[in-house]
Every structure is written in structure tokens, then in C-alpha cells.
C-alpha positions in Angstrom: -17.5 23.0 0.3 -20.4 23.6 -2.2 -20.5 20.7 -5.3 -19.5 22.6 -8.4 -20.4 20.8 -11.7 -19.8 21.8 -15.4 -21.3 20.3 -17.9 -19.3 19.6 -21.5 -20.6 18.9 -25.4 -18.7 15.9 -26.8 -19.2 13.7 -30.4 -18.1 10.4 -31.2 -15.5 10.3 -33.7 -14.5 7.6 -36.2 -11.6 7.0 -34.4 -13.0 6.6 -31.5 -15.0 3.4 -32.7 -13.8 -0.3 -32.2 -14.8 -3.1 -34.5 -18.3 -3.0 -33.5 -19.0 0.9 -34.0 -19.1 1.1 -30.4 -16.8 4.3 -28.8 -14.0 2.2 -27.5 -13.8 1.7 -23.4 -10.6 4.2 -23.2 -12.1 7.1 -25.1 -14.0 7.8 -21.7 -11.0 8.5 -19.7 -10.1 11.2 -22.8 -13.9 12.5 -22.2 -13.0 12.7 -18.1 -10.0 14.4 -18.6 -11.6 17.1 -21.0 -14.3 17.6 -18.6 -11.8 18.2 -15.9 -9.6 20.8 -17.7 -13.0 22.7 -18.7 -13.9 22.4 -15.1 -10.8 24.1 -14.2 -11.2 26.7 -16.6 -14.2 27.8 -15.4 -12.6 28.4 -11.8 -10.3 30.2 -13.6 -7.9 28.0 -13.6 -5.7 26.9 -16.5 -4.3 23.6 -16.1 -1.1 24.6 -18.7 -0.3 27.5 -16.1 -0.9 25.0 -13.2 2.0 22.7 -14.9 4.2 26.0 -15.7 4.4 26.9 -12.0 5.3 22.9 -11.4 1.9 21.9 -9.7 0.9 18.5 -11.2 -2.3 16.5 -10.9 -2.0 13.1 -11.9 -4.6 10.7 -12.0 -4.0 8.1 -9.5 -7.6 6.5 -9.3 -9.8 6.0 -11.8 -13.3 3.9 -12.0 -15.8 3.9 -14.8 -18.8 1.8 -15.2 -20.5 1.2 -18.3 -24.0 1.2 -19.3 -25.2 1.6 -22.7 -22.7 2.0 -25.7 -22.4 5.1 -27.6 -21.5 4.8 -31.8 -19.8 6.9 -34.1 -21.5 10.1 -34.7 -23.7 10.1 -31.3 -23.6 13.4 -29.6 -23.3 12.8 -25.7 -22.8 14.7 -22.7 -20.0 14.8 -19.4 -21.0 16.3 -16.2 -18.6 17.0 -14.0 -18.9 17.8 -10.4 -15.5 18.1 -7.3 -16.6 16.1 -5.0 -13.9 16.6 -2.6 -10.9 18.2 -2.0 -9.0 16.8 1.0 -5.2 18.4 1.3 -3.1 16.2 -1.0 -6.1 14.9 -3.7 -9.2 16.1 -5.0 -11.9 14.1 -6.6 -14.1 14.2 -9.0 -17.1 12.4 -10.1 -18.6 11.9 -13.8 -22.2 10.9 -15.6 -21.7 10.6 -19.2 -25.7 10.9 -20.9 -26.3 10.8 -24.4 -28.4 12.9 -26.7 -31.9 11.2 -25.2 -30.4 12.3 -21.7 -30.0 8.5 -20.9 -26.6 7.8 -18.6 -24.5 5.7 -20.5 -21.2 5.8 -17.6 -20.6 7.0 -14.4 -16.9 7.1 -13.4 -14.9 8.8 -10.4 -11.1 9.8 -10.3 -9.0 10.5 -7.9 -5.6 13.2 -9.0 -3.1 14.2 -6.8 -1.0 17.3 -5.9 2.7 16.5 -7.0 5.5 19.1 -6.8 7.1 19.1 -10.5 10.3 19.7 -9.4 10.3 16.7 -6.5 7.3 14.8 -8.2 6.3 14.4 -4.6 2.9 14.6 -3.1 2.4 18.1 -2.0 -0.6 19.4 0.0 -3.3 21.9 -2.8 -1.6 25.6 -3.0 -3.7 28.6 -1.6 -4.7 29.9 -4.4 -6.4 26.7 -6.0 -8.0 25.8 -2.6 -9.2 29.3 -2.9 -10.9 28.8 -5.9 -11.9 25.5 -5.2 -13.7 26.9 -2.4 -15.3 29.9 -3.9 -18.7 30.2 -5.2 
């Protein structure tokens, strides 16, 4: 399978921001997440259709490791590349640079097929390994 990578925009809110101005440490996992639905969506694939035909992909793995701090206002940047898909999970990894291109985190997750209905592990559909696949 060929590495496919998006790249995404995002700011640094004020809300985001702990005592110390600094984006707080669970803020990334929101910037992951976004990363991954736009990811999706340029397969083609809309994760609010995914969860209407009762495919589910929680996260059940998550690591992030943090470099330099990012502050309210910074513009910064999430790339996004599938690492694998393997059956039952798919995996992702992350470098989050901001605007001087510097990485400031790298992270990797880990989500997994689950049946909506049975909330039970189920192997990728056809159609997403398709995509998944495709160049």
C-alpha cells in the first residue's frame, strides 16, 4: 500500500491555552482527530456516512510526544499519513510543525473497525479497503 498524507492548517485558540499560554497537552489529540476526518475526506470518505452505515473507528492507541510548545495565536501545521491498514485496525502517524516549519509533536494512533450495531471488532469493509488502497 502506497503512504497517503494530507496536510491540514490549524490556529491556536484562547481556549486552547493553559495557565502558561501554552496549547494545552489534550488539544493535540483534537488536532489528530481533525487531521484524520480531513484525511478521510479526501479518499472520499465521510466519516458521518461511515457512522450512518454503523462502521465505527475508535481510537484505541494513542501516543504523542512533545517537543516545543505552541501559544495562543501560533498558526501550526498536522500531517497526516496511513501507515497501515491491517484487517481489523489502521494506523496513522502525525508531525505537528509550526509556522517556522519546526516539529513541535509527533504522535501515532491506532482506531479500530467496530460494528455499531454489535460494537464488536469487525474486519475494514470493501469499499474503504478500496479506497484505502487506491492512488
Amino acid at each position: 500500500m502506497s503512504q497517503k498524507n494530507i496536510t491540514i492548517l490549524g490556529n491556536v485558540h484562547y481556549h486552547q491555552v493553559d495557565q502558561m499560554g501554552v496549547m494545552h497537552h489534550a488539544q493535540y489529540v483534537y488536532a489528530l482527530e481533525q487531521s484524520r476526518i480531513e484525511w478521510l475526506l479526501n479518499q472520499g470518505i465521510s466519516y458521518g456516512d461511515l457512522e450512518k452505515k454503523g462502521i465505527l473507528l475508535p481510537v484505541v492507541d494513542i501516543a504523542i510526544q512533545y517537543k516545543k510548545p505552541l501559544h495562543f495565536e501560533d498558526s501550526y501545521f498536522v500531517h497526516a499519513t496511513l501507515n497501515e491498514l491491517n484487517g481489523y485496525y489502521v494506523d496513522f502517524s502525525y508531525v505537528i510543525e509550526n509556522q517556522q516549519k519546526n516539529c513541535v509533536a509527533t504522535a501515532t494512533t491506532r482506531l479500530v473497525f467496530v460494528d455499531g450495531q454489535s460494537r464488536r471488532a469487525m474486519k475494514c469493509p470493501d469499499f474503504l479497503q478500496n479506497a484505502f488502497h487506491s492512488e
